[in-house]
DRENVEXTI-737984 format. One record per atom (N, C-alpha, C): residue in three letters; x, y, z. Coordinates in pm, whole numbers, plus 32768, in hexadecimal, padded with zeros to 4 digits. Layout:
// residues N
AlaXYZ ...
END
This chain:
// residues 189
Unk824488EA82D3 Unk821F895D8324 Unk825C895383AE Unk828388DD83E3 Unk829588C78487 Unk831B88C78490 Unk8362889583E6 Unk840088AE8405 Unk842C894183EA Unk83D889C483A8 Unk84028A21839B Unk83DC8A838406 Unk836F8A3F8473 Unk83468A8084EC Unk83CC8A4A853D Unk83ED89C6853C Unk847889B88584 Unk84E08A0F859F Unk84F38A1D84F4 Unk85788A8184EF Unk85728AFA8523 Unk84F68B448523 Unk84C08BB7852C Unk84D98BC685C1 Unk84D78B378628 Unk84B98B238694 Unk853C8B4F86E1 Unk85C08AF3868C Unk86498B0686BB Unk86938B91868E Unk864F8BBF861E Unk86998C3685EE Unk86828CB78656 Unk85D68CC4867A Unk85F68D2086C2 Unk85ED8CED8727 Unk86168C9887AE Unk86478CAB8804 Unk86DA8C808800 Unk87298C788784 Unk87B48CB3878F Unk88008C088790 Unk87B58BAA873B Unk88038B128774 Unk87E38AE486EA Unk87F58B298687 Unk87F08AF985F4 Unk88858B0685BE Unk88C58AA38644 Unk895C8A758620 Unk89638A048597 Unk89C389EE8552 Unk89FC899B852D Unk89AF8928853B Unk89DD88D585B4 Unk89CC88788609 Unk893788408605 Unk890188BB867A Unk884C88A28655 Unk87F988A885E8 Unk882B88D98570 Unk87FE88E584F2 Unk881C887284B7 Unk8884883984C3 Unk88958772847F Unk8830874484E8 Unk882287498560 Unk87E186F9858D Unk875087108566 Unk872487898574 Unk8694878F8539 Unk86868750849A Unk86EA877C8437 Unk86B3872E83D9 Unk86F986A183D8 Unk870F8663844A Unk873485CC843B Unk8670857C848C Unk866385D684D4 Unk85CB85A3850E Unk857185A284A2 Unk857886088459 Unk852F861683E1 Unk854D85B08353 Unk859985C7833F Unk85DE851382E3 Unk85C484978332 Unk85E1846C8383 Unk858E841183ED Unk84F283E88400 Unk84CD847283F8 Unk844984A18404 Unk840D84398372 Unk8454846C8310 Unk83F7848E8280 Unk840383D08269 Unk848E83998272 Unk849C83198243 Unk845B82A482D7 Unk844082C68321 Unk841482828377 Unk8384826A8391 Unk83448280831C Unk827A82788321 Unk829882058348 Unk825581F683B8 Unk8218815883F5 Unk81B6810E83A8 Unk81BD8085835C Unk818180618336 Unk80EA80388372 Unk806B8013837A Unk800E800583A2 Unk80197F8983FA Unk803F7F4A8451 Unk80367EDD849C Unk7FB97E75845F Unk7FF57E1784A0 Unk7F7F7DA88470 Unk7EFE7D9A846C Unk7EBA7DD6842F Unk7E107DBA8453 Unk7DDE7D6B8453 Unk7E1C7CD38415 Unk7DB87C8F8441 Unk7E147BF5844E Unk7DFA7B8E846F Unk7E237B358490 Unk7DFB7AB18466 Unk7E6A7A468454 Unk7E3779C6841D Unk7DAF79B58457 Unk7D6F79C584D0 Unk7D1579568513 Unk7C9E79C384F2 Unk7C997A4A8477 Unk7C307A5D845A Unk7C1E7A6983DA Unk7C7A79F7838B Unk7C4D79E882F2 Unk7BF2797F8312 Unk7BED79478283 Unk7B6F78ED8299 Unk7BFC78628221 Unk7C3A7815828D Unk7CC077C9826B Unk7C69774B824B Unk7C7C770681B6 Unk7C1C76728194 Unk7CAB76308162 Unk7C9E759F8175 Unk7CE17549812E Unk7CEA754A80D0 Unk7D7575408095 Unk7DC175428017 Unk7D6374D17FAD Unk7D4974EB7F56 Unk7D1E747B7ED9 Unk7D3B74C47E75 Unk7D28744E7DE6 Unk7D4674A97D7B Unk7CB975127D4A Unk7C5674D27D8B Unk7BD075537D6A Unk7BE675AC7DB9 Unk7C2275C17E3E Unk7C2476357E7B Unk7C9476A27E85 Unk7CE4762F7E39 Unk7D5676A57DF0 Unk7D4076F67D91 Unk7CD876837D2C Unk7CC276DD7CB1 Unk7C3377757CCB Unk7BF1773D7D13 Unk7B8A77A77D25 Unk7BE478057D58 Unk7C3778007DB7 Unk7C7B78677DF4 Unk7CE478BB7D75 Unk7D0978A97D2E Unk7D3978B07CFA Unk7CDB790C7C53 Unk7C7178E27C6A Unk7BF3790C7BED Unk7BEF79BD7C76 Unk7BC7797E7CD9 Unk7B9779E97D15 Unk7C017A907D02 Unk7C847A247D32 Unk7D127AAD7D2B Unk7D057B0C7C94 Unk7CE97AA87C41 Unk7D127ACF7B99 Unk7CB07B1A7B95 Unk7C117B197BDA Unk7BA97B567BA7 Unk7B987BC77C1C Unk7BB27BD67C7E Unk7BC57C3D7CCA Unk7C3F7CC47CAA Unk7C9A7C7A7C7D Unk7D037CCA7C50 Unk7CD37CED7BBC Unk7C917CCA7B5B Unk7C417CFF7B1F Unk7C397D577B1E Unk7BC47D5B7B63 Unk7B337DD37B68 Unk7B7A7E387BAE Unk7BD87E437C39 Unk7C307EA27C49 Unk7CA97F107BFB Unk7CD07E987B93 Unk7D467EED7B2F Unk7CCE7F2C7AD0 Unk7C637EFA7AAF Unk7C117F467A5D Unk7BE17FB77A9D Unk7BB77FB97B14 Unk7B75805A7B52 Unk7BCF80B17B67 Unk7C6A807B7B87 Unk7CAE80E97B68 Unk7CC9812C7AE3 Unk7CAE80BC7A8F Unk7CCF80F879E4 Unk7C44816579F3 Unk7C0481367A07 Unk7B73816579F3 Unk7B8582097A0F Unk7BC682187A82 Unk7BCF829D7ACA Unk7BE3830F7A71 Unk7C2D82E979F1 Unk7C21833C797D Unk7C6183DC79A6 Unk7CDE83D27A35 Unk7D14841F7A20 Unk7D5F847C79DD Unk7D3D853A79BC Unk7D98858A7955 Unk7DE585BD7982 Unk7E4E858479CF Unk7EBD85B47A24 Unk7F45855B7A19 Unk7FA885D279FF Unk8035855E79FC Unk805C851B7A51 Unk803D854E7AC4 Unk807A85427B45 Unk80D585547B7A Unk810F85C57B36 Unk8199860B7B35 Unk8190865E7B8C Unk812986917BD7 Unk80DF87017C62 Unk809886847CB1 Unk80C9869E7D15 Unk806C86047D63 Unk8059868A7DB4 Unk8029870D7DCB Unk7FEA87627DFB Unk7F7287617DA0 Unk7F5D87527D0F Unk7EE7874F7CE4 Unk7E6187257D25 Unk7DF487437D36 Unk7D9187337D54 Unk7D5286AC7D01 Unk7D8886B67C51 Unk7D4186027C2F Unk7DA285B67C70 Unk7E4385FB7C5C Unk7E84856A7CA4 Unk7E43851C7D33 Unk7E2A85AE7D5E Unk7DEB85777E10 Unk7D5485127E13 Unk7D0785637DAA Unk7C9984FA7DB7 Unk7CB784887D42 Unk7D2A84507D15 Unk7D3883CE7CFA Unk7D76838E7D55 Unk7DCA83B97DB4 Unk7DF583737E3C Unk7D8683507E76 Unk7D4683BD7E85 Unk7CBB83767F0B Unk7C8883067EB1 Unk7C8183127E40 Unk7C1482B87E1B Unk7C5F82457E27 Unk7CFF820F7DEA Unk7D3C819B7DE2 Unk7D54816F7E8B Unk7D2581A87EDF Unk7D1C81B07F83 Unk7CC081847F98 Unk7C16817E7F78 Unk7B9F81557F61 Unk7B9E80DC7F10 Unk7BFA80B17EA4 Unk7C2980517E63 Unk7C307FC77ECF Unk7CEA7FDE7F0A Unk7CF47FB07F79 Unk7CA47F867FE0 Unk7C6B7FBF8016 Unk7C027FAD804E Unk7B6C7F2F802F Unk7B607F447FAE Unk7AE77F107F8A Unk7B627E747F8C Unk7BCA7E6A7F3B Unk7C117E037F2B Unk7C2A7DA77F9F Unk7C437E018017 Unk7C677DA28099 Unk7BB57D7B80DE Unk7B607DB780D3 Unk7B047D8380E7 Unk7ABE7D0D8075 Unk7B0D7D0E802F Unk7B037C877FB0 Unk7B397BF57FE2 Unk7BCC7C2D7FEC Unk7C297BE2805C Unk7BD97B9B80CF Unk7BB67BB980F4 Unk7B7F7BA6817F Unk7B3C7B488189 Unk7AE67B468122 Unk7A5B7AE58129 Unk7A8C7A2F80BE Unk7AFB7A7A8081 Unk7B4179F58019 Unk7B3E7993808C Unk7B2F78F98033 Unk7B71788A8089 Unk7BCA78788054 Unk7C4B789380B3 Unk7CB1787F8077 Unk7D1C77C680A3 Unk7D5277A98022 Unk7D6C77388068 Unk7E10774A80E5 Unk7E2D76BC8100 Unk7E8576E7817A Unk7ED476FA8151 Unk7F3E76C580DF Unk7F9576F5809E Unk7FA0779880B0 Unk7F6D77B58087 Unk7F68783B8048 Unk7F5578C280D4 Unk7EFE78708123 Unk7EE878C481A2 Unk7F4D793C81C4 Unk7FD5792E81CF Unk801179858208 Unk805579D6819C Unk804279E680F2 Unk805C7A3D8099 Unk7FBB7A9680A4 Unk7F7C7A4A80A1 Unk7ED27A8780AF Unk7EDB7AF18110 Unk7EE37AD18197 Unk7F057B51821F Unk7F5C7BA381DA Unk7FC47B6181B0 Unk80397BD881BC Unk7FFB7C478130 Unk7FA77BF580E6 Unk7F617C55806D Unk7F1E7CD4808B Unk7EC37C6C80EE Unk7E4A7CEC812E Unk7E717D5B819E Unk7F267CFE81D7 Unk7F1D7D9A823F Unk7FA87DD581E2 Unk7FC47DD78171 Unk80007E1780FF Unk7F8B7EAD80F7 Unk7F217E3C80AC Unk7EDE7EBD807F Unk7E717EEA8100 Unk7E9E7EDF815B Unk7E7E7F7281C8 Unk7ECA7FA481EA Unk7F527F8F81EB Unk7FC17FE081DF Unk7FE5806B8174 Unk7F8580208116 Unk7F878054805D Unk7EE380C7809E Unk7EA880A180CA Unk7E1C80EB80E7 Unk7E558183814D Unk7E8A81448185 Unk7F0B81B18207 Unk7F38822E81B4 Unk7F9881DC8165 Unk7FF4821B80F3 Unk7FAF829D80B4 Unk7F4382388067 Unk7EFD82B68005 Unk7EC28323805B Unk7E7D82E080BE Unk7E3D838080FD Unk7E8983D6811A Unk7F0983EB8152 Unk7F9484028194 Unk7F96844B80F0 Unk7FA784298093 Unk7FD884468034 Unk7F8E84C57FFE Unk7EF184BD7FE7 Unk7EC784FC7FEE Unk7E8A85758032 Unk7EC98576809B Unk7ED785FE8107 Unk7F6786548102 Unk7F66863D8080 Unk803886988068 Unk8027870B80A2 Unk7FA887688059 Unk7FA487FF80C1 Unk7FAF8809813F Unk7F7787C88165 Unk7F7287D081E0 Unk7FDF877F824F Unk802D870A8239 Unk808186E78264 Unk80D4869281FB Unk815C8705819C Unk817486B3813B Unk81F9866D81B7 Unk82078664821E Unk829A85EB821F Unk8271857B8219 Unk81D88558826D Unk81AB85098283 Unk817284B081E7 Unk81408532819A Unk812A84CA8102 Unk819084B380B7 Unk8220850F80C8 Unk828384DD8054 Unk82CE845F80AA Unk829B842C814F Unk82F083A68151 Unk8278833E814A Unk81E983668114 Unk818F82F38113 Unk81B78302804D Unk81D383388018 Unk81F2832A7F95 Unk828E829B7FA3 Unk82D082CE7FF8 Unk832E827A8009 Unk830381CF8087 Unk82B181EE80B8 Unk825A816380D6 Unk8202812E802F Unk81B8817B8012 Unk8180814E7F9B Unk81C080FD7F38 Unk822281397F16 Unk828980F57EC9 Unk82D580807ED2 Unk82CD804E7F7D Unk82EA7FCC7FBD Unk82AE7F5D7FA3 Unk82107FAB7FB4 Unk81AB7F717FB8 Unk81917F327F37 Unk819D7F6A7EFD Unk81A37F317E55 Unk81E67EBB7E41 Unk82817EE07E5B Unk82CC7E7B7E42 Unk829F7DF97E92 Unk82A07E3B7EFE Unk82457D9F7F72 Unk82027D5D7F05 Unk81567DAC7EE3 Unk81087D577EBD Unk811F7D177E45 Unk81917D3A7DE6 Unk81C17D117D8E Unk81FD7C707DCE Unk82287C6F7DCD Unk82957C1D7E37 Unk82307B907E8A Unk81B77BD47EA2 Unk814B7B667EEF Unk80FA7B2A7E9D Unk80D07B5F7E09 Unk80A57B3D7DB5 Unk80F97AF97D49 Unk815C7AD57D70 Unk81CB7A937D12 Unk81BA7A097D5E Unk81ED7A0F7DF2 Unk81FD79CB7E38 Unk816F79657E3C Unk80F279B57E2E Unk805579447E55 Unk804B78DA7D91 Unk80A279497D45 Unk80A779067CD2 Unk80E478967C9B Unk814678967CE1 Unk81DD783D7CE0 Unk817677EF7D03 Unk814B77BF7D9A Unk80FF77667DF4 Unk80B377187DA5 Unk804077977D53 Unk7FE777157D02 Unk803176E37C93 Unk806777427C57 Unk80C076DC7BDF Unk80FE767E7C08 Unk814A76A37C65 Unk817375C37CBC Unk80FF75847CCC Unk807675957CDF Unk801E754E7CC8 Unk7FC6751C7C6D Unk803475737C1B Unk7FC875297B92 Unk7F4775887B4B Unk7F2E75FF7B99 Unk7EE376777BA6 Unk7F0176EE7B1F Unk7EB776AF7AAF Unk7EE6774E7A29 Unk7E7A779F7A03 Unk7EA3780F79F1 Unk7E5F785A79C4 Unk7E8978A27977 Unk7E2678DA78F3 Unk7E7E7927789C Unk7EAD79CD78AD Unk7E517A0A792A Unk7E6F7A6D7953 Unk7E617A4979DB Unk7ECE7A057A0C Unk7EEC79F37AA0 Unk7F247A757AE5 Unk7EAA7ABC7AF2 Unk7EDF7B487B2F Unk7F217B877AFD Unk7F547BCA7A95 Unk7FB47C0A7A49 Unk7FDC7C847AC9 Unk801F7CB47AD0 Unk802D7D1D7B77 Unk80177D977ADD Unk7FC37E097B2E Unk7FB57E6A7AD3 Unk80297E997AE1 
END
């Protein structure tokens, strides 16, 4: 809406050159790929960081598998009837909020883990992933109303993924050098 009030802006007062028209839609491409990710919310010195052992790897490790759980299940659960081929849909939108409420419940999961030290700084980078991912979806789910802003949190989202893909490989690798198995060591949904 704000880039076609733009144009509207230069056309009639007579400067909907060439020139200013790349530049408006270069602010706007700029605009769309440049969603700022969520800055850090929270910081090593407010996890709750315990010494490495092999019991506190493994609880940590029971905890990840069983938290990530109960999360990939409530999204199954959601029992959405939508392709998601309209992310203007109204179910698509209220399965965003909800996998946003997801997030949410997850980093307040995060939070309270003892996590060992090893692991400390994939753990942060997990939890301010998914408030980045919490950012994303709401952003996402306001397309009517400001789609540049949700089609570049669709394109943060999609980062975000790969990130947490990527951090959950990485806390896995860690315990498997320690000796740490599980038979569903987090499968990434």
């Amino acid at each position: 809406r704000q880039l076609f009030s733009d144009y509207i802006g230069l056309k009639s007062s007579g400067q909907a050159t060439p020139e200013n028209l790349d530049s408006l839609a270069e602010q706007y491409a700029n605009t769309l790929f440049a969603e700022e990710r969520v800055d850090a919310n929270v910081t090593l010195s407010q996890l709750n960081i315990v010494p490495d052992s092999n019991q506190v790897l493994t609880d940590y490790s029971q905890r990840m598998t069983a938290m990530r759980s109960k999360y990939e299940g409530v999204i199954k659960g959601l029992n959405v009837q939508s392709d998601f081929s309209d992310i203007t849909d109204p179910l698509f939108i209220n399965f965003i909020l909800a996998v946003s409420v997801t997030y949410e419940q997850a980093v307040a999961e995060l939070r309270k883990m003892a996590v060992p030290t090893s692991l400390a700084n994939n753990h942060l980078d997990l939890i301010n992933n998914y408030f980045s991912s919490i950012k994303a979806t709401r952003s996402i789910s306001q397309i009517e109303e400001n789609p540049i802003s949700a089609l570049a949190a669709l394109n943060t989202q999609a980062n975000n993924s790969q990130e947490e893909e990527a951090l959950i490989a990485n806390i896995k690798v860690l315990l498997m050098s320690r000796g740490i198995y599980s038979n569903s060591l987090w499968e990434i949904p």
